[in-house]
MILO-835167 format. One record per residue: residue number from 1; residue in three letters; x, z, y of N, C-alpha, C in turn. Coordinates in nm, 3 decimals, padded with zeros to 5 digits, always signed. Example, Ala and Ser with C-alpha at 12.3 -4.5 7.8 and 13.67 -1.06 7.14 Angstrom:
2
<r 1; Ala; <+01.319; +00.780; -00.569>; <+01.230; +00.780; -00.450>; <+01.320; +00.780; -00.330>>
<r 2; Ser; <+01.285; +00.708; -00.225>; <+01.367; +00.714; -00.106>; <+01.290; +00.787; +00.003>>
% end
This chain:
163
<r 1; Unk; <+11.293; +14.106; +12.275>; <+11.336; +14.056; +12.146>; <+11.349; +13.905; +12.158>>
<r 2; Unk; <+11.441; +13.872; +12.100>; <+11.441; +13.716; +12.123>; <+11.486; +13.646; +11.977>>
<r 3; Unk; <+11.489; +13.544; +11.941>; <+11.547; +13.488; +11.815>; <+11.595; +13.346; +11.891>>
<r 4; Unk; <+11.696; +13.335; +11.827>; <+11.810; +13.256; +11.850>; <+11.822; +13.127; +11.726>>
<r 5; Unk; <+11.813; +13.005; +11.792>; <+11.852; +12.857; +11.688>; <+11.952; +12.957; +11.629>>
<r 6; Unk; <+11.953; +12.935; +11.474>; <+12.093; +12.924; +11.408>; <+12.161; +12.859; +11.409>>
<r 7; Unk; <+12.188; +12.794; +11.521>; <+12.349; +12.722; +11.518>; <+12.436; +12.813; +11.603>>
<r 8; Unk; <+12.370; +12.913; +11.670>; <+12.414; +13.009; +11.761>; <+12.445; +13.127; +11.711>>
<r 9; Unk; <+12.564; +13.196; +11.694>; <+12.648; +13.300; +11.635>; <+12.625; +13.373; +11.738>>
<r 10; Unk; <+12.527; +13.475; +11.737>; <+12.500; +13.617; +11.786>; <+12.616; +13.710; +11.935>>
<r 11; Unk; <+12.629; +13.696; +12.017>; <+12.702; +13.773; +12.096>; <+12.839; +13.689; +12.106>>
<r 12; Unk; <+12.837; +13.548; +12.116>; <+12.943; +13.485; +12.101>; <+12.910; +13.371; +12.215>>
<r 13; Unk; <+13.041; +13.308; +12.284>; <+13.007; +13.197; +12.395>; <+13.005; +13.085; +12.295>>
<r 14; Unk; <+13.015; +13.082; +12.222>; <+13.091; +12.923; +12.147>; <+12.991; +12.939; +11.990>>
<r 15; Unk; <+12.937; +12.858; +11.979>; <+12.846; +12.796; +11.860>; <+12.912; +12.845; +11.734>>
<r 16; Unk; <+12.846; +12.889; +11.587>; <+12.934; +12.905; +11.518>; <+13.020; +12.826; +11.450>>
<r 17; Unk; <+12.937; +12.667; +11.462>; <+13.042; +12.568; +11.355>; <+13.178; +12.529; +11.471>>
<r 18; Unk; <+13.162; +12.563; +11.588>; <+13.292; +12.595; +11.750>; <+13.389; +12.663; +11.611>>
<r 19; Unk; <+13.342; +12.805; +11.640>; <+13.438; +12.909; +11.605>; <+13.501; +12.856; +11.490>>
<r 20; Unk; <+13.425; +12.836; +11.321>; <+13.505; +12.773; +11.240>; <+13.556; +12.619; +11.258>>
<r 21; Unk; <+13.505; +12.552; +11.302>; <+13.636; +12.455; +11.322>; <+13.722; +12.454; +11.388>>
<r 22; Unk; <+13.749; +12.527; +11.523>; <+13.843; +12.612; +11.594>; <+13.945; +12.699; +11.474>>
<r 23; Unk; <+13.859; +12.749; +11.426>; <+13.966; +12.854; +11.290>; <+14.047; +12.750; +11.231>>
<r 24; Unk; <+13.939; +12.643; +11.163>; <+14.032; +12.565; +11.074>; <+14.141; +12.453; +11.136>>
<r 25; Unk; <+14.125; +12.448; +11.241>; <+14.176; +12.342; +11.303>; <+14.390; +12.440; +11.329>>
<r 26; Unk; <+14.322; +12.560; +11.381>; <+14.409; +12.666; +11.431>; <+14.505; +12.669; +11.280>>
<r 27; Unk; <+14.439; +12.730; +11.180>; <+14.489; +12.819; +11.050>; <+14.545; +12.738; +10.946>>
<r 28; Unk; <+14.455; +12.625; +10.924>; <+14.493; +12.528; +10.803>; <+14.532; +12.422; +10.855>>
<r 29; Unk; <+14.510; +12.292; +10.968>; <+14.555; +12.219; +10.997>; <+14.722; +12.273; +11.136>>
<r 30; Unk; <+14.675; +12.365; +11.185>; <+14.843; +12.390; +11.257>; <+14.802; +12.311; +11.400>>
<r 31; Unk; <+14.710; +12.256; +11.435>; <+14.718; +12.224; +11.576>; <+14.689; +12.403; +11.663>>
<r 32; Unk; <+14.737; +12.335; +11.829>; <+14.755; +12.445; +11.887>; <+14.677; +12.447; +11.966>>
<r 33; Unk; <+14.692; +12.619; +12.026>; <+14.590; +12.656; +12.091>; <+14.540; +12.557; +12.225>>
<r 34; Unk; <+14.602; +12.442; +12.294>; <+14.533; +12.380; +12.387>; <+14.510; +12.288; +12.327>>
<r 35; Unk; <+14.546; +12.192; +12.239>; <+14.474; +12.082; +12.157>; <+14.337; +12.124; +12.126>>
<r 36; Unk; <+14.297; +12.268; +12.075>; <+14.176; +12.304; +12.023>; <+14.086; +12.297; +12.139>>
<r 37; Unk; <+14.131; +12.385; +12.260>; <+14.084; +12.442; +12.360>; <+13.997; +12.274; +12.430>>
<r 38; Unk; <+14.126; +12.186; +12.432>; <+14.090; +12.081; +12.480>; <+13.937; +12.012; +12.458>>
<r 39; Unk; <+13.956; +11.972; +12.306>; <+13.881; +11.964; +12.228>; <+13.699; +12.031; +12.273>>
<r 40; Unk; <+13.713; +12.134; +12.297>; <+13.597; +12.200; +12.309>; <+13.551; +12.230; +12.493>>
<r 41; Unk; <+13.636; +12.145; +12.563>; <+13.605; +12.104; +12.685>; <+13.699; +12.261; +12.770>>
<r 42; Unk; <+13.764; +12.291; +12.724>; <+13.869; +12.390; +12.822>; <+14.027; +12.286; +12.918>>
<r 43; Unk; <+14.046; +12.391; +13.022>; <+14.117; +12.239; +13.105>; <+14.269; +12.264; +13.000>>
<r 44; Unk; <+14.293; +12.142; +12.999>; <+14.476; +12.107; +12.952>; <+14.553; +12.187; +13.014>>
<r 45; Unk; <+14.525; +12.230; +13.115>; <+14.663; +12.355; +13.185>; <+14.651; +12.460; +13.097>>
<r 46; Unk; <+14.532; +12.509; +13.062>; <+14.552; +12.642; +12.955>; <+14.638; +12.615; +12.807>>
<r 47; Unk; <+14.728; +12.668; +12.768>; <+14.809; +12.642; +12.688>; <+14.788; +12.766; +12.610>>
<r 48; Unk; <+14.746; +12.894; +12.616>; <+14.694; +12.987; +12.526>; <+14.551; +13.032; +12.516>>
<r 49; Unk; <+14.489; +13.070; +12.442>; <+14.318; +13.083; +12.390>; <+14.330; +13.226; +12.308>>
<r 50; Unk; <+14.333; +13.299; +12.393>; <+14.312; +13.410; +12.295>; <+14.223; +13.461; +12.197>>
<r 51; Unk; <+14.065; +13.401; +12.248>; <+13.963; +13.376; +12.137>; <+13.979; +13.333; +12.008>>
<r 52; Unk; <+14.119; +13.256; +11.997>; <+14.181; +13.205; +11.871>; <+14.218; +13.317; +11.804>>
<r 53; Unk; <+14.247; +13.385; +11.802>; <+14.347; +13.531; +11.791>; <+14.277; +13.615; +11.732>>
<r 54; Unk; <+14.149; +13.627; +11.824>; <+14.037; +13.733; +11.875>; <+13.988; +13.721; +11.686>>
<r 55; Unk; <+13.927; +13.535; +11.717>; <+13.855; +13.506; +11.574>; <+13.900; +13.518; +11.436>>
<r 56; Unk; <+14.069; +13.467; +11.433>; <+14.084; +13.511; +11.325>; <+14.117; +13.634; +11.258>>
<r 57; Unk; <+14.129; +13.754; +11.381>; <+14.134; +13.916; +11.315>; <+13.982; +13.944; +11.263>>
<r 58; Unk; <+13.886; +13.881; +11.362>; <+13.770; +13.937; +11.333>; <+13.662; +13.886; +11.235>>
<r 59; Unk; <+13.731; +13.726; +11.194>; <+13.621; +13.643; +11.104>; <+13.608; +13.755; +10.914>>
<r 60; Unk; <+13.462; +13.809; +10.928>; <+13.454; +13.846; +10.827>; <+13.472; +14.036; +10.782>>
<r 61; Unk; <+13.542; +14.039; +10.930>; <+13.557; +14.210; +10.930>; <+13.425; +14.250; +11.063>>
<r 62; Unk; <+13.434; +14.138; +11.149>; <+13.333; +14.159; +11.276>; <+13.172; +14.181; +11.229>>
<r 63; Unk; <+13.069; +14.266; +11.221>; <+12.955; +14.268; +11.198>; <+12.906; +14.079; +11.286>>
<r 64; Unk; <+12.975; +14.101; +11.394>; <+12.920; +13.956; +11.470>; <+12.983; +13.837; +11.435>>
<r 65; Unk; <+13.101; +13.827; +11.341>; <+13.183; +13.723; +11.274>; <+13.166; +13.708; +11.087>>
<r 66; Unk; <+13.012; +13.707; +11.095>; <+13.020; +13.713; +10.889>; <+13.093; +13.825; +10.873>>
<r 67; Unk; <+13.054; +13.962; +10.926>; <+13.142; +14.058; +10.877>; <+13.049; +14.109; +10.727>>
<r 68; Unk; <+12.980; +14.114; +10.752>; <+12.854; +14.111; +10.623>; <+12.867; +14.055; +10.524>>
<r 69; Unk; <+12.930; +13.978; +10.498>; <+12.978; +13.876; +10.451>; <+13.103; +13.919; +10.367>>
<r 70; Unk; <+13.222; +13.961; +10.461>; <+13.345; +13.993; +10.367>; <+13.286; +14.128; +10.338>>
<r 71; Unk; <+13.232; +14.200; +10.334>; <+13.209; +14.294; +10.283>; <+13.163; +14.275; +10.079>>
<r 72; Unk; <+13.093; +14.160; +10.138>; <+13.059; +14.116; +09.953>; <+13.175; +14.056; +09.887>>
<r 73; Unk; <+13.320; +13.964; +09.991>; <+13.369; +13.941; +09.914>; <+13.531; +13.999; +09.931>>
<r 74; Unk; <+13.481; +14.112; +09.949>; <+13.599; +14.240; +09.905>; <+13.721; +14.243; +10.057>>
<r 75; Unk; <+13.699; +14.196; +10.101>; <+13.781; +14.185; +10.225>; <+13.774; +14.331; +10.364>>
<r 76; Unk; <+13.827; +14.405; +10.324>; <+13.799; +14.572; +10.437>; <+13.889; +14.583; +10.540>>
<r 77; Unk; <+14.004; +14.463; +10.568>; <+14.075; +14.503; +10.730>; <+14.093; +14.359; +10.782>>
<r 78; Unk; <+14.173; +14.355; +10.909>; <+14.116; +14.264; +11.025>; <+14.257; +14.138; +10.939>>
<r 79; Unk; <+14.254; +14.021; +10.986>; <+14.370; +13.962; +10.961>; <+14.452; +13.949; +11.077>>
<r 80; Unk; <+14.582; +14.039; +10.971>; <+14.688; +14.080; +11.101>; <+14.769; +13.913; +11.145>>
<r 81; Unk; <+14.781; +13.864; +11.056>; <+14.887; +13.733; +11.089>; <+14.842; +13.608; +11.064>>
<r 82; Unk; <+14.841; +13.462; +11.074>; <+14.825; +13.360; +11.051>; <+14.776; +13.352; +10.905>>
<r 83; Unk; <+14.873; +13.402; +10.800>; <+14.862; +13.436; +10.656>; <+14.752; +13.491; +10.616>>
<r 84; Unk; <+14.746; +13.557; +10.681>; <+14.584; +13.670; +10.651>; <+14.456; +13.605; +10.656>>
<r 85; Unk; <+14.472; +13.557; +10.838>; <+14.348; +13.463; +10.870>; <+14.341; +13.360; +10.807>>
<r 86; Unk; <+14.406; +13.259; +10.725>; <+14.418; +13.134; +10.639>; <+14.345; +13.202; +10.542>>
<r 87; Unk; <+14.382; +13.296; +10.456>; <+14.330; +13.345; +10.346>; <+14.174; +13.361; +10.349>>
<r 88; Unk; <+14.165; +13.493; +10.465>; <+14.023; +13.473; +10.501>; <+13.933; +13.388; +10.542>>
<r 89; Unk; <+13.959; +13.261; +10.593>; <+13.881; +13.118; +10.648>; <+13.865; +13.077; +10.485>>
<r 90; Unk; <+13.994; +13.074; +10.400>; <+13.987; +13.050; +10.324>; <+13.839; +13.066; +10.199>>
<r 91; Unk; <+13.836; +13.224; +10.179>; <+13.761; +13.241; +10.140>; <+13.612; +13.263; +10.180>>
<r 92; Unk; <+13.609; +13.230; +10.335>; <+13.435; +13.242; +10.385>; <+13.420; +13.063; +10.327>>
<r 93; Unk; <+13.520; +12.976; +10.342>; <+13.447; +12.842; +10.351>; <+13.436; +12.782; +10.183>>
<r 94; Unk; <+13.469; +12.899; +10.106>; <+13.474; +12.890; +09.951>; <+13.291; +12.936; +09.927>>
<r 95; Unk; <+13.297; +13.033; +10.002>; <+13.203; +13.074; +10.001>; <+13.030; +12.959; +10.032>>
<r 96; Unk; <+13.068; +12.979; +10.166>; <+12.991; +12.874; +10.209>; <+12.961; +12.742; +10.155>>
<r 97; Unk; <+13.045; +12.726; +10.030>; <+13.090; +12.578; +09.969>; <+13.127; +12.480; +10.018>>
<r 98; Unk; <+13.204; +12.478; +10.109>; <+13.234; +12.405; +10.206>; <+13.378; +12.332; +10.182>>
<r 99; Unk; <+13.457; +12.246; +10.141>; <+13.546; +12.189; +10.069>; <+13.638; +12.160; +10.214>>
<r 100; Unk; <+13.768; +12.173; +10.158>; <+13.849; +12.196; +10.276>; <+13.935; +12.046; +10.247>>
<r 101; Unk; <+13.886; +11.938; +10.277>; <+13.962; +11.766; +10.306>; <+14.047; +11.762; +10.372>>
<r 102; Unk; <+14.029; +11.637; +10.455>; <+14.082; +11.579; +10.551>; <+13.977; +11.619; +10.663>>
<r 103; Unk; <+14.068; +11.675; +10.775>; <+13.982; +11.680; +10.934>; <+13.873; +11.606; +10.915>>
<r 104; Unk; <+13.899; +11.505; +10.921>; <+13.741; +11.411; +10.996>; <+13.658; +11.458; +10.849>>
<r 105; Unk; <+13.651; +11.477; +10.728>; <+13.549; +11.531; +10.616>; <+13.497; +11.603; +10.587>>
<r 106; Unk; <+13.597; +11.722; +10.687>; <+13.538; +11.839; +10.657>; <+13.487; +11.901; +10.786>>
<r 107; Unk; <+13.485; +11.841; +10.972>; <+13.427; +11.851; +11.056>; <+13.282; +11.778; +11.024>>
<r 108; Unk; <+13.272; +11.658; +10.964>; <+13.154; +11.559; +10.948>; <+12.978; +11.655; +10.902>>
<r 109; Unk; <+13.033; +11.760; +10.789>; <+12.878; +11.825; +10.757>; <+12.916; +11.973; +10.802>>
<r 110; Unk; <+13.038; +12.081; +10.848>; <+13.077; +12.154; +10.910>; <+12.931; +12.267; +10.989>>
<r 111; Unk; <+12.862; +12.180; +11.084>; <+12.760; +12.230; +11.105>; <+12.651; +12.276; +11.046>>
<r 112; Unk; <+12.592; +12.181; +10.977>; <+12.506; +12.226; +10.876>; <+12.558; +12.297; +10.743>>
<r 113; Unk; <+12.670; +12.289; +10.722>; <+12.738; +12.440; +10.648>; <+12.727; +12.573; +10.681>>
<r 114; Unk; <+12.764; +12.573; +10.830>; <+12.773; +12.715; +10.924>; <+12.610; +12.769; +10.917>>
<r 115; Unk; <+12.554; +12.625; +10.957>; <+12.433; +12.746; +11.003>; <+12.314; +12.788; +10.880>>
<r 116; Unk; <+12.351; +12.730; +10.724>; <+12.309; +12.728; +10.664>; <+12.348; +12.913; +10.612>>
<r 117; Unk; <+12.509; +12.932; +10.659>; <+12.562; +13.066; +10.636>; <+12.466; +13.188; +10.743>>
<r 118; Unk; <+12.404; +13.139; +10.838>; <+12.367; +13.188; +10.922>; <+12.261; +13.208; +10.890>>
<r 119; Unk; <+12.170; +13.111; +10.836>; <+12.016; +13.090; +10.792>; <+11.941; +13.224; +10.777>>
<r 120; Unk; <+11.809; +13.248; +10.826>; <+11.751; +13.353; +10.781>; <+11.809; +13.514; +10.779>>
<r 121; Unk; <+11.916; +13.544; +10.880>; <+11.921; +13.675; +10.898>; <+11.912; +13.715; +11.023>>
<r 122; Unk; <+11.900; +13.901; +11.042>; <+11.868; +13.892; +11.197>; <+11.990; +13.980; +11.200>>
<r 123; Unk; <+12.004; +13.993; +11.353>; <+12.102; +14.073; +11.362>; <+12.140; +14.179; +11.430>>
<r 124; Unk; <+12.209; +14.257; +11.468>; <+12.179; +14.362; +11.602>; <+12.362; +14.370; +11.612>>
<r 125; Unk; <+12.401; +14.475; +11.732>; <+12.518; +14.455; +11.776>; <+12.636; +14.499; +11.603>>
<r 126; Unk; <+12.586; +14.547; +11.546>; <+12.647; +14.664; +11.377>; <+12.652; +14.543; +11.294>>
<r 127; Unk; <+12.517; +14.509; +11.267>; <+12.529; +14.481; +11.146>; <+12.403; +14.357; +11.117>>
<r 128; Unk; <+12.419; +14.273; +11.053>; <+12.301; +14.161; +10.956>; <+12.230; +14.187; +10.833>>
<r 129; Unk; <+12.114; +14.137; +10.810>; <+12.074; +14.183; +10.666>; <+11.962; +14.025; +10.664>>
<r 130; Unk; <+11.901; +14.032; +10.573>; <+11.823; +13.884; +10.551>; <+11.656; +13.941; +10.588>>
<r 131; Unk; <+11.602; +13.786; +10.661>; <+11.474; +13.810; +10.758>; <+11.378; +13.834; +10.671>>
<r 132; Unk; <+11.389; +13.867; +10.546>; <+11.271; +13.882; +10.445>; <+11.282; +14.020; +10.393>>
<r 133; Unk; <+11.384; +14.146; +10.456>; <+11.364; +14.248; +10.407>; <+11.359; +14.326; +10.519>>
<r 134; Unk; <+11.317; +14.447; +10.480>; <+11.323; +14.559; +10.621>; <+11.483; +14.630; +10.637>>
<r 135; Unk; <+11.509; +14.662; +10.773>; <+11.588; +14.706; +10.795>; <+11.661; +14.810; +10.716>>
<r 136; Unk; <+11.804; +14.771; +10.697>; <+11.886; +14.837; +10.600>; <+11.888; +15.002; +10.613>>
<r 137; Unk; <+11.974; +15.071; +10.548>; <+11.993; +15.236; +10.550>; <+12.051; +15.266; +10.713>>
<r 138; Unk; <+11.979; +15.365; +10.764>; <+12.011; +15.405; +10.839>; <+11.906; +15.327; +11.003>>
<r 139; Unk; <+11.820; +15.334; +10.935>; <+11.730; +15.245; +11.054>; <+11.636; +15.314; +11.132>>
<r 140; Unk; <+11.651; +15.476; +11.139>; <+11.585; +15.568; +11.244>; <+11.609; +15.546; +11.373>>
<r 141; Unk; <+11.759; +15.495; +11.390>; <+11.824; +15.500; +11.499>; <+11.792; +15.364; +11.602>>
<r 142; Unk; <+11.766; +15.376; +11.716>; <+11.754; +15.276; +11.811>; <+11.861; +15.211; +11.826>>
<r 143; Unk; <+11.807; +15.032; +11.851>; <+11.988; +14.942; +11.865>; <+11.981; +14.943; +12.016>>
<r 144; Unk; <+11.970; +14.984; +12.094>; <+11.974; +15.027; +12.199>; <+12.082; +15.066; +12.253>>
<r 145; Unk; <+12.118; +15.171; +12.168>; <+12.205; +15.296; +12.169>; <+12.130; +15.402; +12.269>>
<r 146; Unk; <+12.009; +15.410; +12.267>; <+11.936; +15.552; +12.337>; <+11.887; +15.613; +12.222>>
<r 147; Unk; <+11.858; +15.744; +12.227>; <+11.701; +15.801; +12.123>; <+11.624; +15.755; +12.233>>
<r 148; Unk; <+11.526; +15.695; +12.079>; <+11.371; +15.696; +12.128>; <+11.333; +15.734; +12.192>>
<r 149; Unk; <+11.204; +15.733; +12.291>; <+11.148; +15.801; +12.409>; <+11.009; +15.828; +12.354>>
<r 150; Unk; <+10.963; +15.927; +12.339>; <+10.811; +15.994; +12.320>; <+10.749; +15.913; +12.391>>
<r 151; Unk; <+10.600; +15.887; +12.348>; <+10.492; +15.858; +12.450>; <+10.451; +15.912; +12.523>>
<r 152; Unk; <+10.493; +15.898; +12.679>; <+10.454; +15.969; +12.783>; <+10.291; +16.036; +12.808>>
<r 153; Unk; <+10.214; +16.092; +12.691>; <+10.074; +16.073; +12.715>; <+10.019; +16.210; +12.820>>
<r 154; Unk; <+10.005; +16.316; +12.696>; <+09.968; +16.463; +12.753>; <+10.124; +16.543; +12.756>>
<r 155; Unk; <+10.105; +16.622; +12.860>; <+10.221; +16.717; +12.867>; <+10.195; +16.781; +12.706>>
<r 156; Unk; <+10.279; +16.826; +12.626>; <+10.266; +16.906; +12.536>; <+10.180; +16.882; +12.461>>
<r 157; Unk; <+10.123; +16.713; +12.441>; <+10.016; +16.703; +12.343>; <+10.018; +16.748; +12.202>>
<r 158; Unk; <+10.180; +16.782; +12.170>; <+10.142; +16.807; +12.019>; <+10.162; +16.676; +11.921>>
<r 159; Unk; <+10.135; +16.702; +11.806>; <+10.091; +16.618; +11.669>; <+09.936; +16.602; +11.626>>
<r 160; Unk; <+09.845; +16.664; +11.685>; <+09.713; +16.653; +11.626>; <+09.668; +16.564; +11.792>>
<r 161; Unk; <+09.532; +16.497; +11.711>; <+09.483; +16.400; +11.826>; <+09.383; +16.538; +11.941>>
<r 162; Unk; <+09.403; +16.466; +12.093>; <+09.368; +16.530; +12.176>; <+09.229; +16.607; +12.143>>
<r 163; Unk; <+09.216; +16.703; +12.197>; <+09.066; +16.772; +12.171>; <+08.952; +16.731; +12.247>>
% end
């Protein structure tokens, strides 16, 4: 078991306030995929980032992208086009309260926005819920993806304690 700084977005190479300012940089400001790439230390020969792509189908539909998240604010499929993903950045950083300026205003507190969205939940590969309640419906099941394993004790010990 491990717990992770929240500035770190769960099953992801890139930090989460990376991913949204990558989004916003991509969706609302219109720079391109190697300006961004650049930016975040990828070499200038790469001229496409598919992670760009990746993020904005998945921001908000992904259990690992605030999918938890669009679920509260009504959002149920991936964003197919530029249009879609604008909308959706749109509404996580409404959410987040996060005011959409000028570049340099709205990168400046960006971080401590993200991880404030992040704050206090745990997570597994499905799904998030907040660190002050017990695991949501459906929590028999191992995140593993095995069943459980019995305690190897007595062959055939049964349910009652040994005799």
């Amino acid at each position: 078991m491990s717990r992770l700084p929240d500035w770190l977005h769960p099953w992801r190479w890139y930090a989460a306030a990376v991913i949204i300012e990558a989004l916003y940089r991509y969706l609302i400001v219109g720079e391109t995929a190697r300006e961004i790439g650049m930016r975040v230390g990828r070499s200038p020969d790469l001229y496409d980032w598919p992670s760009l792509r990746r993020w904005r189908e998945q921001l908000l539909v992904s259990p690992t992208l605030w999918g938890w998240l669009g679920k509260r604010l009504g959002i149920q499929a991936a964003a197919k086009n530029a249009d879609d993903g604008r909308a959706h950045l749109r509404r996580f950083l409404a959410e987040i309260q996060s005011k959409m300026e000028t570049v340099a205003d709205f990168i400046a507190p960006l971080s401590t926005t993200v991880r404030r969205a992040l704050g206090g939940l745990v997570h597994n590969r499905r799904t998030a819920w907040p660190l002050v309640q017990f695991r949501p419906e459906g929590a028999d099941h191992s995140d593993s993806g095995r069943a459980p394993m019995a305690s190897p004790t007595e062959k055939d010990a049964g349910r009652d304690p040994p005799a």
